[in-house]
C-alpha positions in Angstrom: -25.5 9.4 17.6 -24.5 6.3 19.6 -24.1 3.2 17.6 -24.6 5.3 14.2 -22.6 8.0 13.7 -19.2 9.1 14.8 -17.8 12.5 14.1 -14.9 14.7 14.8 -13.6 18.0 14.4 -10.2 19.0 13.2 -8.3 22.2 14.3 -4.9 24.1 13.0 -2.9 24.6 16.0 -4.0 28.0 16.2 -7.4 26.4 17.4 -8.5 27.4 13.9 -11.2 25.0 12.5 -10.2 22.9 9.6 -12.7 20.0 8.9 -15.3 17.7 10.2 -15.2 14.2 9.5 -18.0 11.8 10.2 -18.4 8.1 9.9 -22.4 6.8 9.0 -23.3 3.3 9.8 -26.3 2.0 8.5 -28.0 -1.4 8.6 -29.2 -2.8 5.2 -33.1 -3.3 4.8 -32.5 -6.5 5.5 -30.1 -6.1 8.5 -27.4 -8.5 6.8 -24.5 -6.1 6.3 -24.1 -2.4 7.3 -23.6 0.6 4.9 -20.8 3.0 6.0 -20.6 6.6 4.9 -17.5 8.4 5.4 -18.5 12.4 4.9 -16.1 15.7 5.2 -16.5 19.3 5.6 -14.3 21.8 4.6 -14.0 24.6 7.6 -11.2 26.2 7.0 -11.5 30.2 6.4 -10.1 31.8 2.6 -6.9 32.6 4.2 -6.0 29.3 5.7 -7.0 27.4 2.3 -4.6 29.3 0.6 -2.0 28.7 3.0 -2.6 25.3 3.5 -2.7 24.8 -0.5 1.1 25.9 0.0 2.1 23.9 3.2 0.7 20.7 2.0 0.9 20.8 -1.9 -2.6 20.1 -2.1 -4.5 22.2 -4.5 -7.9 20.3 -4.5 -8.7 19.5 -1.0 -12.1 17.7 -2.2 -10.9 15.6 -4.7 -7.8 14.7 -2.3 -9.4 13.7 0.7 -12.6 11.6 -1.9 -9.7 9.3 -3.1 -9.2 9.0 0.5 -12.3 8.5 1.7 -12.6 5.7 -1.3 -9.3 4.0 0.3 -10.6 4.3 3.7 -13.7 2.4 2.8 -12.4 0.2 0.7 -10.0 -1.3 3.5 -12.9 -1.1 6.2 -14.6 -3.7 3.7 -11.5 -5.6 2.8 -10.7 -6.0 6.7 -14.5 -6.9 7.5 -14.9 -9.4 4.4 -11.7 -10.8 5.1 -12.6 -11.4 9.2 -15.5 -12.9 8.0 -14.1 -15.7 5.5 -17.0 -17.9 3.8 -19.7 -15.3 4.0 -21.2 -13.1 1.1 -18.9 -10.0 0.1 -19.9 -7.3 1.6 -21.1 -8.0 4.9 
């Protein structure tokens, strides 16, 4: 959706699907600040979690890419509050 959303698929290079990742942006009641959701969806089949559990080292795919999603967000804040010096954190 235009303006509010912004997803994308991920693919082995066997054209295999892997994930979908999607970005949410929301205005606040208040329309003061924007609320961004970062969301992921595991695709990948039994056979290629397994195998990619051994390529990557990964065990936990969720809990990996959630303290990644909490980085990402973080530093979209951190680069918005800081580009926006003297105004409420946040925004």
């Amino acid at each position: 959706e235009p303006g509010r959303e912004f997803t994308f698929d991920v693919s082995s290079v066997f054209g295999l699907p892997v994930a979908r990742w999607s970005y949410r942006f929301e205005p606040t009641l208040d329309g003061a600040a924007t609320v961004v959701t970062e969301s992921w969806q595991d695709r990948r089949g039994a056979v290629i979690k397994v195998l990619g559990s051994v390529a990557s080292g990964v065990s936990e795919r969720g809990d990996h890419n959630r303290a990644g999603m909490e980085e990402t967000l973080a530093r979209i804040k951190a680069a918005i509050d800081g580009g926006r010096a003297g105004e409420g954190a946040g925004r």
